[in-house]
Chimera marker file (.cmm) of the C-alpha trace (Angstrom):
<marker_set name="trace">
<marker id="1" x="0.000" y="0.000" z="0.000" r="1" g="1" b="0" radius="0.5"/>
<marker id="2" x="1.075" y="3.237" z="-0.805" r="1" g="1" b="0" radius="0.5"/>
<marker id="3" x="1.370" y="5.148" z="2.713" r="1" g="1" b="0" radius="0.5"/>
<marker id="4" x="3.242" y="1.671" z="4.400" r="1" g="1" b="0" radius="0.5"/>
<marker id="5" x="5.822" y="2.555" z="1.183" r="1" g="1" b="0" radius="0.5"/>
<marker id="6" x="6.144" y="5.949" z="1.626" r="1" g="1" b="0" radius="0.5"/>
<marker id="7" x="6.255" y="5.520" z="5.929" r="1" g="1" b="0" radius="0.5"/>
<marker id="8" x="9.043" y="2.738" z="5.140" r="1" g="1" b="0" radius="0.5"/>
<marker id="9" x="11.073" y="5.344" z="3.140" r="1" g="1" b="0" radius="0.5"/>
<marker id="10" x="10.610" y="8.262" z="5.733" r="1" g="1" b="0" radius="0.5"/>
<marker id="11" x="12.441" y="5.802" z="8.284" r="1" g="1" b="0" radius="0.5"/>
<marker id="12" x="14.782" y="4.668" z="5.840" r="1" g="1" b="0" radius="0.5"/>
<marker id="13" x="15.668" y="8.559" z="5.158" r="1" g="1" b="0" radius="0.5"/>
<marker id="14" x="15.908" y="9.242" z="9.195" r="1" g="1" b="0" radius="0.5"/>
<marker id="15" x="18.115" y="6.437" z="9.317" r="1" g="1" b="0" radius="0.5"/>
<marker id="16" x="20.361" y="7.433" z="6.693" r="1" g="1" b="0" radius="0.5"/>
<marker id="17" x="20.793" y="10.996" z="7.897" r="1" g="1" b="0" radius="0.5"/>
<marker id="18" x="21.126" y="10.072" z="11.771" r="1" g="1" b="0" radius="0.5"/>
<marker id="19" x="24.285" y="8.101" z="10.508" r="1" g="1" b="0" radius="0.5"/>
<marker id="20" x="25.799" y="11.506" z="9.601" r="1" g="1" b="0" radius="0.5"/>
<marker id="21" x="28.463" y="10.121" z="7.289" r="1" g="1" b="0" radius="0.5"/>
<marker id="22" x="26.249" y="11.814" z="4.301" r="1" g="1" b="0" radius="0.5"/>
<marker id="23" x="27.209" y="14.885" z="2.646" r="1" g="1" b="0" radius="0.5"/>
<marker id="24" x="25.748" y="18.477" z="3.094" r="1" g="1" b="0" radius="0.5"/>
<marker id="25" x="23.808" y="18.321" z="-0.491" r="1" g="1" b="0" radius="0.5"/>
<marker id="26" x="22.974" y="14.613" z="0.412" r="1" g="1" b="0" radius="0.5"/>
<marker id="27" x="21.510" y="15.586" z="3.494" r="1" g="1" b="0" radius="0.5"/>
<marker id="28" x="19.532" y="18.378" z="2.143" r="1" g="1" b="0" radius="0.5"/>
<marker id="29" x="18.596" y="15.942" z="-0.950" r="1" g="1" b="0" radius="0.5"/>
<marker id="30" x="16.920" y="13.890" z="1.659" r="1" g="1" b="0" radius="0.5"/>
<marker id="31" x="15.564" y="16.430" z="3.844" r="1" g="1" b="0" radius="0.5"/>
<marker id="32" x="13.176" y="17.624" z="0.455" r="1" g="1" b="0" radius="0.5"/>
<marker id="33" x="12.570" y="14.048" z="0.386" r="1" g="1" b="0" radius="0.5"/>
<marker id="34" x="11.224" y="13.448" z="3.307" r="1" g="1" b="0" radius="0.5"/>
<marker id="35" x="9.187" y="16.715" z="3.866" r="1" g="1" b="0" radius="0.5"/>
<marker id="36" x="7.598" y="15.407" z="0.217" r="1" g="1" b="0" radius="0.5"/>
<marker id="37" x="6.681" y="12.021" z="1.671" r="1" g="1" b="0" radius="0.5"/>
<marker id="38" x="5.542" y="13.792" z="4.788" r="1" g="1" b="0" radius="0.5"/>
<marker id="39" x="3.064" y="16.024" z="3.241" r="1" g="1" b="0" radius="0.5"/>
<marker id="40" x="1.371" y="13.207" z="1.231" r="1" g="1" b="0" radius="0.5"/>
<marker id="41" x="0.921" y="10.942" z="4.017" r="1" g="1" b="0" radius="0.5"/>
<marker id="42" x="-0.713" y="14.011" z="5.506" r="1" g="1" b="0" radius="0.5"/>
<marker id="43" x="-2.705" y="14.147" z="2.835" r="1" g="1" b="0" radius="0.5"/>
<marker id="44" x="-3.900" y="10.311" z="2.444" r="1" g="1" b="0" radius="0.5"/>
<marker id="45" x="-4.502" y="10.111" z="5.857" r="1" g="1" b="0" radius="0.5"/>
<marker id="46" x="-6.611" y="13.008" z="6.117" r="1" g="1" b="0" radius="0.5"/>
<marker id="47" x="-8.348" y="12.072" z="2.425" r="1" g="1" b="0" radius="0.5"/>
<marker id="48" x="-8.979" y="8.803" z="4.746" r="1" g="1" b="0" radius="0.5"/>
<marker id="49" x="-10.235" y="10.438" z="7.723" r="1" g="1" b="0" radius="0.5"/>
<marker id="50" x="-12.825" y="12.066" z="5.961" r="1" g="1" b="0" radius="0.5"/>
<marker id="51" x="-13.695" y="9.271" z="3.764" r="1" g="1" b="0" radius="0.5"/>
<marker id="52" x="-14.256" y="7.702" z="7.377" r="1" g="1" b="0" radius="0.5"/>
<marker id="53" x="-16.114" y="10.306" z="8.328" r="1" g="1" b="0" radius="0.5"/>
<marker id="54" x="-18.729" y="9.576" z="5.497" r="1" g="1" b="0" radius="0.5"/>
<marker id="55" x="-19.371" y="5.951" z="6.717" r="1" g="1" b="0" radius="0.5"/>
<marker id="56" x="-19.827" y="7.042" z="10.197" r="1" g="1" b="0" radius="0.5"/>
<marker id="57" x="-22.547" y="9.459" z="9.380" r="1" g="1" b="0" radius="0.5"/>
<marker id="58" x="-23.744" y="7.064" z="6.877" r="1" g="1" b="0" radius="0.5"/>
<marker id="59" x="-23.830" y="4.001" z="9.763" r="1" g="1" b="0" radius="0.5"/>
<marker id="60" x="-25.778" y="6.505" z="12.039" r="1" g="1" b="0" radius="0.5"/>
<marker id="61" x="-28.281" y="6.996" z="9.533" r="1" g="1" b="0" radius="0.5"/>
<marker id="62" x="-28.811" y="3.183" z="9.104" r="1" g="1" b="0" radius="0.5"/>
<marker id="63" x="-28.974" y="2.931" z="13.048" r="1" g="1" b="0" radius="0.5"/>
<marker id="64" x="-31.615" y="5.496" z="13.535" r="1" g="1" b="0" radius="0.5"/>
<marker id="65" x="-33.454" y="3.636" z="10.569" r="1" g="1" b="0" radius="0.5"/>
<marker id="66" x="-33.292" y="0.007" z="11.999" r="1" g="1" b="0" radius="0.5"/>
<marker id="67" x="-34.525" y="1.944" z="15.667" r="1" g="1" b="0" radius="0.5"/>
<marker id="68" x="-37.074" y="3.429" z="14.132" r="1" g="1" b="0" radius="0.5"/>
<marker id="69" x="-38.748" y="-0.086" z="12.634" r="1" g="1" b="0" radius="0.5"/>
<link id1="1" id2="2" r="1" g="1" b="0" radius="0.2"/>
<link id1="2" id2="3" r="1" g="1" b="0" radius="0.2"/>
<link id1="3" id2="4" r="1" g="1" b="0" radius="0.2"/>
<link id1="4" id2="5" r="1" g="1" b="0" radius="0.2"/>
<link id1="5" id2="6" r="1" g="1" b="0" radius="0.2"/>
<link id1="6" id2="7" r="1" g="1" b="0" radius="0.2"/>
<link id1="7" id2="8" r="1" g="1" b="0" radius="0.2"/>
<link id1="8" id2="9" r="1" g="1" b="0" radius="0.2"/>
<link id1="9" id2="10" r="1" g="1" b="0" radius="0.2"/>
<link id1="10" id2="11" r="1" g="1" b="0" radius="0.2"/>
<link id1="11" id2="12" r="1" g="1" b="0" radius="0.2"/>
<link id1="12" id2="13" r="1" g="1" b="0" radius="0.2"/>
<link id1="13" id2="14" r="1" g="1" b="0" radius="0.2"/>
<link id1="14" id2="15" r="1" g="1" b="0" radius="0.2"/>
<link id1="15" id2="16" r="1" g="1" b="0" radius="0.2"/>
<link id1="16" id2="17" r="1" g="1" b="0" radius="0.2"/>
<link id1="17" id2="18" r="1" g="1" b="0" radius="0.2"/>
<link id1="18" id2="19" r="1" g="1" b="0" radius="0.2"/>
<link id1="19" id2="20" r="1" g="1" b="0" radius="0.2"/>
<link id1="20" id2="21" r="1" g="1" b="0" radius="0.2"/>
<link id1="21" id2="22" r="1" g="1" b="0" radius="0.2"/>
<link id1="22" id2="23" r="1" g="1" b="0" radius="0.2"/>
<link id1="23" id2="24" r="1" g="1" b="0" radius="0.2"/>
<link id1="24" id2="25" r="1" g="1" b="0" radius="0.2"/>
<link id1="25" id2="26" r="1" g="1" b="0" radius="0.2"/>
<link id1="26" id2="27" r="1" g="1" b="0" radius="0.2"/>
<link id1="27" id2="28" r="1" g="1" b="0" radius="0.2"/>
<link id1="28" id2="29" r="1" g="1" b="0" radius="0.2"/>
<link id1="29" id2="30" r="1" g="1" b="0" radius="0.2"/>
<link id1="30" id2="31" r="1" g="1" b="0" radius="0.2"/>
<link id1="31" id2="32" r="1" g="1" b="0" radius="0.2"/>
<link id1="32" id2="33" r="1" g="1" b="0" radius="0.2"/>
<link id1="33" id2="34" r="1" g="1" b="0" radius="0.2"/>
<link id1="34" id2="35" r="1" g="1" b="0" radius="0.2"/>
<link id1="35" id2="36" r="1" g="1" b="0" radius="0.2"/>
<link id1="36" id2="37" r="1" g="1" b="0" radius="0.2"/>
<link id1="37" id2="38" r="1" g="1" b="0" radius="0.2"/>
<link id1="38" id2="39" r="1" g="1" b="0" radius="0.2"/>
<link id1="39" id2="40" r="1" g="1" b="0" radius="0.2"/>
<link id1="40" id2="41" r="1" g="1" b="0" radius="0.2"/>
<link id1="41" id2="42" r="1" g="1" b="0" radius="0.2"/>
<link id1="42" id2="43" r="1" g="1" b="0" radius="0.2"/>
<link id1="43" id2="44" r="1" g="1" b="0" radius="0.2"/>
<link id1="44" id2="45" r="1" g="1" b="0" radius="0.2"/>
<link id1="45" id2="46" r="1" g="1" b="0" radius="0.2"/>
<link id1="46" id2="47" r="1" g="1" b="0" radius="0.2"/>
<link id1="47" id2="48" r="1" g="1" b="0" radius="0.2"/>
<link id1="48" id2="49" r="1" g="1" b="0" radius="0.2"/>
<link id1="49" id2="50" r="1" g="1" b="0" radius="0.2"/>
<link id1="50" id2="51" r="1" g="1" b="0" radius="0.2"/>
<link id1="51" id2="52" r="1" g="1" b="0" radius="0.2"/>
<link id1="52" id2="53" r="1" g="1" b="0" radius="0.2"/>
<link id1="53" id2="54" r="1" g="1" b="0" radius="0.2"/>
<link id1="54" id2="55" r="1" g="1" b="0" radius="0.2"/>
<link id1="55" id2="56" r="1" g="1" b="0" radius="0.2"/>
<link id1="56" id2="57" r="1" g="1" b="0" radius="0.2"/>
<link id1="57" id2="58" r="1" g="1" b="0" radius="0.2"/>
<link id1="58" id2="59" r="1" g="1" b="0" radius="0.2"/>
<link id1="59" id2="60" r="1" g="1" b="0" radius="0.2"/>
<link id1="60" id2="61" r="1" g="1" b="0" radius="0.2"/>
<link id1="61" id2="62" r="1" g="1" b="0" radius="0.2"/>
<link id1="62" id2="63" r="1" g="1" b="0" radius="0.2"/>
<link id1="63" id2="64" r="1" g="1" b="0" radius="0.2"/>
<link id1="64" id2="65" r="1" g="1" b="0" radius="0.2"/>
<link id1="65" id2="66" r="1" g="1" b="0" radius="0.2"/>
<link id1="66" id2="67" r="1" g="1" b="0" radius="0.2"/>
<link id1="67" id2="68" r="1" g="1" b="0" radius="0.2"/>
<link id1="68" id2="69" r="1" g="1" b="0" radius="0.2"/>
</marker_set>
């Protein structure tokens, strides 16, 4: 799945600059890297969240329909 990939190569990034044998352009290579993989899991997970969101209100609809039968 696409956020497990893109969570796998944020640690792989952290891991490779903690070892601090990478140059300064390296380093900043990464950095844009990771803030780029940041943002869109940011985004998928909130695109999820209100995709959740949806079924929950849709869920409460069906309860209040099966109480009122």
């Amino acid at each position: 799945m696409k956020l497990e990939k893109e969570l796998e190569r944020l640690d792989k990034i952290v891991e490779d600059m903690e070892k601090e044998e990478l140059t300064l352009e390296d380093s900043l290579q990464l950095f844009k890297e990771g803030i780029k993989l940041a943002k869109g899991c940011v985004s998928f997970i909130n695109e999820k969240k209100g995709e959740l969101k949806v079924l929950d209100e849709q869920l409460k609809e069906l309860e209040v329909e099966i109480e009122e039968d």
